[in-house]
DSSP file (Angstrom, degrees, kcal/mol; ACC not computed):
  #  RESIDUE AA STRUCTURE BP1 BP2  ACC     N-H-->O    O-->H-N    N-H-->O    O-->H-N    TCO  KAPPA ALPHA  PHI   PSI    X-CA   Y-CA   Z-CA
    1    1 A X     >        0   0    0      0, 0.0     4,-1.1     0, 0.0    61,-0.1   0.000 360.0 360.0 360.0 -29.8    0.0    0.0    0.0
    2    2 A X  H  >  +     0   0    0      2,-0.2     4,-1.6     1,-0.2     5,-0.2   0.750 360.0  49.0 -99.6 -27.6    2.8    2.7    0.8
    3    3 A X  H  > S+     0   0    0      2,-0.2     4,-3.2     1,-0.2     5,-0.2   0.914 110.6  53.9 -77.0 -35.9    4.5    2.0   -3.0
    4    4 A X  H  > S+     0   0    0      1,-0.2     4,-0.8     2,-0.2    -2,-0.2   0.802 109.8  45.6 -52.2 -36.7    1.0    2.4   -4.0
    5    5 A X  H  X S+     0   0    0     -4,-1.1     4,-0.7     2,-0.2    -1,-0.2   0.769 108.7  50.6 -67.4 -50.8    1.0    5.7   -2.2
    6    6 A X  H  X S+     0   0    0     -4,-1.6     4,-1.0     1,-0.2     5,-0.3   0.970 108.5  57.0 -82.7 -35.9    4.4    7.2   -3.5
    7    7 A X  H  X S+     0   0    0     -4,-3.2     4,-2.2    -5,-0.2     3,-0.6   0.934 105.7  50.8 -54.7 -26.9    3.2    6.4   -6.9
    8    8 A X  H >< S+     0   0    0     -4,-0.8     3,-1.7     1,-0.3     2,-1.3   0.734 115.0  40.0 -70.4 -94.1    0.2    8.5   -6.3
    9    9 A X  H 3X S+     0   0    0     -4,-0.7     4,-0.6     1,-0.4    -1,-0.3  -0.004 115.1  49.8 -75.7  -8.0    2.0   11.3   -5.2
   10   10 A X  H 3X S+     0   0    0     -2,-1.3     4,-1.8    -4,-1.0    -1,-0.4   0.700 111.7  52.1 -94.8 -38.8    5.0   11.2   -7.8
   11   11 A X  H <X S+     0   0    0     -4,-2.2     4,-0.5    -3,-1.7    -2,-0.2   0.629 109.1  47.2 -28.7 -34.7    2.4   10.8  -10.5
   12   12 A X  H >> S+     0   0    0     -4,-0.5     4,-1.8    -5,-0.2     3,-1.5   0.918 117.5  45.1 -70.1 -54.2    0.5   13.9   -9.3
   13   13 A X  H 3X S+     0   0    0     -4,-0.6     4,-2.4     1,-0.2    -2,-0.2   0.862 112.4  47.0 -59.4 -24.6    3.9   15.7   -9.1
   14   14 A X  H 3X S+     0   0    0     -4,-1.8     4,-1.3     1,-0.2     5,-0.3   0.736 113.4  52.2 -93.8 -19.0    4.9   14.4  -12.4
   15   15 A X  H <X S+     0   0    0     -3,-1.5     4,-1.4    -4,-0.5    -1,-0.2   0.840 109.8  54.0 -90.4 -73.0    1.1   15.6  -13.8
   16   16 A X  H  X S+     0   0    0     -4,-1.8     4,-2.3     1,-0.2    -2,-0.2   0.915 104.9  51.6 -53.0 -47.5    1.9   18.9  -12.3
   17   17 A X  H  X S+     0   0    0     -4,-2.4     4,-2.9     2,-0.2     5,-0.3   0.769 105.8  47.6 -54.8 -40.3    4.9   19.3  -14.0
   18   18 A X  H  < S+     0   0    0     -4,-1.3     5,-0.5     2,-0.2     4,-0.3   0.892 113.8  53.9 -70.9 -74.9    4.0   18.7  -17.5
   19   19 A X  H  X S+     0   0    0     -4,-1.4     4,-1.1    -5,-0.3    -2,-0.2   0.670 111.8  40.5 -18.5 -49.7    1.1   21.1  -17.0
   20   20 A X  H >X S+     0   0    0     -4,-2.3     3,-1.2     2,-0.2     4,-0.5   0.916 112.7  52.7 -88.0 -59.0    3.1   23.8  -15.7
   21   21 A X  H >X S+     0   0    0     -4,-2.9     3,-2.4     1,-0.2     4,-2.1   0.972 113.2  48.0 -54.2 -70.1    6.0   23.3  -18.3
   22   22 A X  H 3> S+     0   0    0     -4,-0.3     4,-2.4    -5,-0.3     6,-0.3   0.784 106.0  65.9 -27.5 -34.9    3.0   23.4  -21.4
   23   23 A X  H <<>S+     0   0    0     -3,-1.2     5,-1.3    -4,-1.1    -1,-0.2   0.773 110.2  28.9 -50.4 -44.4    1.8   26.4  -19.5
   24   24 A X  H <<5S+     0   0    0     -3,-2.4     3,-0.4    -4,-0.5    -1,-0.2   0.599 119.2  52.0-126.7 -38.6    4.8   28.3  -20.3
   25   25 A X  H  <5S+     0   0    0     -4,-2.1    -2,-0.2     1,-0.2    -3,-0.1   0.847 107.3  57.1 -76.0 -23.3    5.9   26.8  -23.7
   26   26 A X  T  <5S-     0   0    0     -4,-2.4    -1,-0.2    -5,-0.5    -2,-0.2   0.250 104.6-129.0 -67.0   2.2    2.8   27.4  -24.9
   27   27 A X  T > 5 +     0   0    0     -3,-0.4     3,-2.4     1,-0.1     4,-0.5   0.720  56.5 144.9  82.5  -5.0    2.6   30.8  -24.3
   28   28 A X  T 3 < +     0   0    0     -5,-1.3     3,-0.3    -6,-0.3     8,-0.2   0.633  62.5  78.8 -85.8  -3.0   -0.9   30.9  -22.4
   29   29 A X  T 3  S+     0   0    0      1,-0.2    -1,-0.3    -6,-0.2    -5,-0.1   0.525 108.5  31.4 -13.5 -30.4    0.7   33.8  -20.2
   30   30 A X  S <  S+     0   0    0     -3,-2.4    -1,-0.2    -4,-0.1    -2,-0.2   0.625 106.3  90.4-106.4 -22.2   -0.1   35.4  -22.8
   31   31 A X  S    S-     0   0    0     -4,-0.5    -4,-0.0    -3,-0.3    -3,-0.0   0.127  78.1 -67.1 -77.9 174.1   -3.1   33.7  -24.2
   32   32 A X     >  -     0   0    0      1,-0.1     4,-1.8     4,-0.0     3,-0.2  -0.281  29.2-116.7 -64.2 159.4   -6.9   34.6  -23.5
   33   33 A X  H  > S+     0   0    0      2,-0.2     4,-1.9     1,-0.2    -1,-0.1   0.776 116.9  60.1 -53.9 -56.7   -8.9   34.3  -20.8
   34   34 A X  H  4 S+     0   0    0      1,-0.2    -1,-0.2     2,-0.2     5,-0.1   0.791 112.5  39.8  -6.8 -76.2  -11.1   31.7  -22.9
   35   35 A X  H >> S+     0   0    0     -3,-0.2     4,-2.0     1,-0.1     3,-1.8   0.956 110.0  60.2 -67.6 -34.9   -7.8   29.2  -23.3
   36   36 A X  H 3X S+     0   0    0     -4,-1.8     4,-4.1     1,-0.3     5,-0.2   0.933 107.6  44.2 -49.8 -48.2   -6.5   29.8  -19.4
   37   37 A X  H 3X S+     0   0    0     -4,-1.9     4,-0.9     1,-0.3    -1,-0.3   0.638 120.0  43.1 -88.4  -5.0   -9.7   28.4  -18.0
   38   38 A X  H <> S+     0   0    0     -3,-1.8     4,-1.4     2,-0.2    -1,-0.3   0.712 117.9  46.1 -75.5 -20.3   -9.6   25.1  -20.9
   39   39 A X  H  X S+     0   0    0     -4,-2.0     4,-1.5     2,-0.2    -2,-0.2   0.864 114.1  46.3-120.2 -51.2   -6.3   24.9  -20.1
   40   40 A X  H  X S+     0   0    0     -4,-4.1     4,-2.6    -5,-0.2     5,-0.2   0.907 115.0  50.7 -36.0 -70.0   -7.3   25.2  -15.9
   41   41 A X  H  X S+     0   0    0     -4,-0.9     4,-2.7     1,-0.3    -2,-0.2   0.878 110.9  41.5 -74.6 -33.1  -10.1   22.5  -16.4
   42   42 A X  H  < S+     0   0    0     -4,-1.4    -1,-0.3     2,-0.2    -3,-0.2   0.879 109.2  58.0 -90.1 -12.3   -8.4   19.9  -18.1
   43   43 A X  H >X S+     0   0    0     -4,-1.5     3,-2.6     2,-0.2     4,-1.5   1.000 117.9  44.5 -18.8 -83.1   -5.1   20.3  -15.8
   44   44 A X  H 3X S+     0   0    0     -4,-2.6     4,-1.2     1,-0.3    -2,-0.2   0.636 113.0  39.8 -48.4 -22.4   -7.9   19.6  -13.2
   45   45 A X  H 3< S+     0   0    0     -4,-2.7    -1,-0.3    -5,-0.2    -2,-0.2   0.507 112.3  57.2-113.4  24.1   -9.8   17.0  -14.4
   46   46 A X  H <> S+     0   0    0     -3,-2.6     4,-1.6    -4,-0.2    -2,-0.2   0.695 112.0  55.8 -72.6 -51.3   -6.3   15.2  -15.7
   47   47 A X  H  X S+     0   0    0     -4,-1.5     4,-2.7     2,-0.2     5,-0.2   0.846 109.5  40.1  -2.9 -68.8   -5.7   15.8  -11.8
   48   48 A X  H  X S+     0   0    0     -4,-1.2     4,-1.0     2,-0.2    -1,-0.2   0.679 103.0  61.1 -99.2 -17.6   -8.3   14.1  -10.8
   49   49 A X  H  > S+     0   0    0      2,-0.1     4,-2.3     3,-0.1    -2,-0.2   0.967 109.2  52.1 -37.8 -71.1   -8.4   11.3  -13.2
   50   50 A X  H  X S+     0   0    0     -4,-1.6     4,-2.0     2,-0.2     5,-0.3   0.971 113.2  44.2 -44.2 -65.1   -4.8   10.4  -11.5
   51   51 A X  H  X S+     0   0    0     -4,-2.7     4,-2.4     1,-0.2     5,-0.5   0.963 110.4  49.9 -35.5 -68.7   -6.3   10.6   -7.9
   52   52 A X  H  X S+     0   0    0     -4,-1.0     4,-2.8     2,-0.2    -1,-0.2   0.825 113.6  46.4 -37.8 -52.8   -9.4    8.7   -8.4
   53   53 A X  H  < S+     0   0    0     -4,-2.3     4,-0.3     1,-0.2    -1,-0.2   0.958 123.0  34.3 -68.6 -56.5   -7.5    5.7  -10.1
   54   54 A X  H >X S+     0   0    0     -4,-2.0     3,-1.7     2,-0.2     4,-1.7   0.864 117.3  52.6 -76.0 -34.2   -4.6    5.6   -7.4
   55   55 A X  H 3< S+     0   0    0     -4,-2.4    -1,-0.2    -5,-0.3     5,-0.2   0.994 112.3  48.7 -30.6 -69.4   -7.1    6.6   -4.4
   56   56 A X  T 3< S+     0   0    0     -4,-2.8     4,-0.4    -5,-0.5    -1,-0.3   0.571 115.9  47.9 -65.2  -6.0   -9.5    3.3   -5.9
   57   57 A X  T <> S+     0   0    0     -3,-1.7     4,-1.4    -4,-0.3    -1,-0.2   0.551 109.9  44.1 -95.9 -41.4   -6.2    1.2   -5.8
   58   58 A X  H  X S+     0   0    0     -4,-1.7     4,-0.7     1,-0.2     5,-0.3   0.768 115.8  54.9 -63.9 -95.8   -4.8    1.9   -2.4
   59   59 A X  H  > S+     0   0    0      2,-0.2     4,-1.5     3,-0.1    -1,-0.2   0.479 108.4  43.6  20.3 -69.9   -8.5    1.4   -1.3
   60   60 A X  H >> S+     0   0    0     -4,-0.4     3,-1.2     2,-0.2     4,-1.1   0.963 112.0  54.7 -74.6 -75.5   -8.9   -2.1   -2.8
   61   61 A X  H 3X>S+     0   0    0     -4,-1.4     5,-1.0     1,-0.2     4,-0.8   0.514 110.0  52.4 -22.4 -45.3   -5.2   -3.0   -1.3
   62   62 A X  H ><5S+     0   0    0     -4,-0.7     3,-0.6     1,-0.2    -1,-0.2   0.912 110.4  41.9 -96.8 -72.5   -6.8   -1.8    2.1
   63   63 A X  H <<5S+     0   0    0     -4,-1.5    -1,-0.2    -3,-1.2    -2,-0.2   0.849 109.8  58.5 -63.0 -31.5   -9.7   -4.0    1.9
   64   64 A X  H 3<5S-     0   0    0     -4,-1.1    -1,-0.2     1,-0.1    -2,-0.2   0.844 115.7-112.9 -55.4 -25.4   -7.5   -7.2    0.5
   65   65 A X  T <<5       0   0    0     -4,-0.8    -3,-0.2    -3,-0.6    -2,-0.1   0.485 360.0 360.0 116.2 -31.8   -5.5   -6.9    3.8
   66   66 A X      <       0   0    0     -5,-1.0    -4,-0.2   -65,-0.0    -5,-0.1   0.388 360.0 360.0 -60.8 360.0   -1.8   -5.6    2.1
């Protein structure tokens, strides 16, 4: 359960990272209001894709007993 756990949480970081680099090689500093808040919601629900699945694995590990 705890390797299940540092994957979550190096997967988020690693999630963050890309996001944040596209942020800035794409330009959207500059870009419209329009893209920031596409650009904001599928960060987040790329985010939250990752959680759910490793959350729902640690979970099942927890109920097997590992």
């Amino acid at each position: 359960m705890k390797r299940e756990l540092l994957l979550l949480l190096a997967t988020v970081l690693v999630v963050d990272a890309l996001f944040i680099a596209a942020y800035f090689l794409f330009h959207l500093d500059a870009a419209g209001d329009t893209a920031k808040v596409a650009y904001t919601a599928v960060w987040t629900g790329v985010t939250l894709l990752v959680v759910l699945r490793g959350l729902t694995r640690i979970r099942i590990l927890r109920r097997r007993g590992s």
